[in-house]
N, C-alpha and C positions, 0 to 999 in steps of 0.2 A: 504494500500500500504506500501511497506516496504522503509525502508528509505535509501536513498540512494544519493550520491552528488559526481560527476563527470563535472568534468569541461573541454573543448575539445575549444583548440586552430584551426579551419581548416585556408590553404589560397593553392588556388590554382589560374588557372590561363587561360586566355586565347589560343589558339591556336596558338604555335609561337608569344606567346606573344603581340598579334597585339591586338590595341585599339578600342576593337570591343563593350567594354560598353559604349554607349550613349545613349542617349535618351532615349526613352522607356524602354529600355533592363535592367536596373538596379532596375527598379520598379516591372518587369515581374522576373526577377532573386528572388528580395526578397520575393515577393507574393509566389512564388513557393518552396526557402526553410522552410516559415512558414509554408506552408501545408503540406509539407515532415514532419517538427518537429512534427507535431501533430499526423501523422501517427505514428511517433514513442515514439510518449510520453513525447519528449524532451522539452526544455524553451531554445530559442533564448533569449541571452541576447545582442546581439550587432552584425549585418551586418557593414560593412566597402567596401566599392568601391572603386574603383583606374582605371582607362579604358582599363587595361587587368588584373589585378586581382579585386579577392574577398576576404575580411575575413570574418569571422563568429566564434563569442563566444557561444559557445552551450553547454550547457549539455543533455548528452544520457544515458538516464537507463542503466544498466548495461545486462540486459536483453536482449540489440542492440546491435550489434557489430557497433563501427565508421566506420568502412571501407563499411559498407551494409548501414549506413547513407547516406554519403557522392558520395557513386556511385548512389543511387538513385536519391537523390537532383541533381547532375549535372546532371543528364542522363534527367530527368525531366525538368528539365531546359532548356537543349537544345533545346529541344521539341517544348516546351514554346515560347522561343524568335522567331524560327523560323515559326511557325505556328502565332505567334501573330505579328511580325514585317515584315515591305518591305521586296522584295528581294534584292532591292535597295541597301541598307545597305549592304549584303552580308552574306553568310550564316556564322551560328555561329556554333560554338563548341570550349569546353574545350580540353586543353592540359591532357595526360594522367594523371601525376603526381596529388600529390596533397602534402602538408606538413600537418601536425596536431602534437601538444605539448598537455600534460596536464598542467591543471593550476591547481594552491594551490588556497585555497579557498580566504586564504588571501590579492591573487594576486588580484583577480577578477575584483575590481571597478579599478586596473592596465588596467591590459589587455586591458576592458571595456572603456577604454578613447584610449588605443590605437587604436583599430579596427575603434573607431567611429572618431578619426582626419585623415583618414588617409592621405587624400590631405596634408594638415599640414605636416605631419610627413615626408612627401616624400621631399613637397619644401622644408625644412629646412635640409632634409638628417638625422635627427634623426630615423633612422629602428634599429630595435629590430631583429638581423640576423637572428639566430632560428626562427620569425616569418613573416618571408619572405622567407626563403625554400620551395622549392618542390619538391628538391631533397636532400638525404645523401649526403655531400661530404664524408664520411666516404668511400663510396662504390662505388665512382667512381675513 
């Protein structure tokens, strides 16, 4: 295999941003992007939950494009939660958007502490802006 290091910051987000990760749904969410990453080759290095978003520290071969990552994992996902959870709860689905940065390799055990505090980081209000987008403001 050729060598290769790619670092991918994603966070996307609930629907209308409604608090729709609980229970169940955050264990079904990560079971499903670990089986996505191995369809493509990838190394999950860090899932984060928050109860209308997700992070995720991935690396993707260069061979994947992120954006054919990423649509599959959600799209998958949805799937998931709704076929594996009540309807009780209420049906799920992500928001279209999604954000994604690369990361320096250097950054890595950075990032990697942030994705994984992320309840932390919200009560304290310490967000990292860039990794909390899902949208350009550039382009709005």
């Amino acid at each position: 295999m050729s060598l290769w290091k790619a670092y991918y910051h994603f966070v996307w987000g609930t629907k209308n941003r409604e608090h729709l990760l609980h229970g169940p749904r955050p264990a079904i969410v990560r079971e499903t992007i670990i089986a996505i990453s191995r369809e493509y080759e990838s190394l999950v290095h860090a899932i984060g939950f928050m109860p209308e978003h997700v992070h995720l520290l991935i690396s993707i071969p260069p061979k994947f494009a992120p954006a054919s990552f990423i649509q599959r994992a959600k799209g998958v996902a949805t799937r998931n939660v709704n076929i594996e959870t009540e309807h009780s709860l209420g049906h799920f689905s992500w928001q279209g958007e999604y954000g994604v940065v690369t990361i320096a390799e250097r950054s890595l055990v950075d990032v990697k502490r942030y994705v994984e505090n992320q309840p932390e980081r919200h009560l304290r209000n310490q967000l990292w802006p860039d990794f909390e987008r899902t949208v350009d403001p550039r382009f709005n």
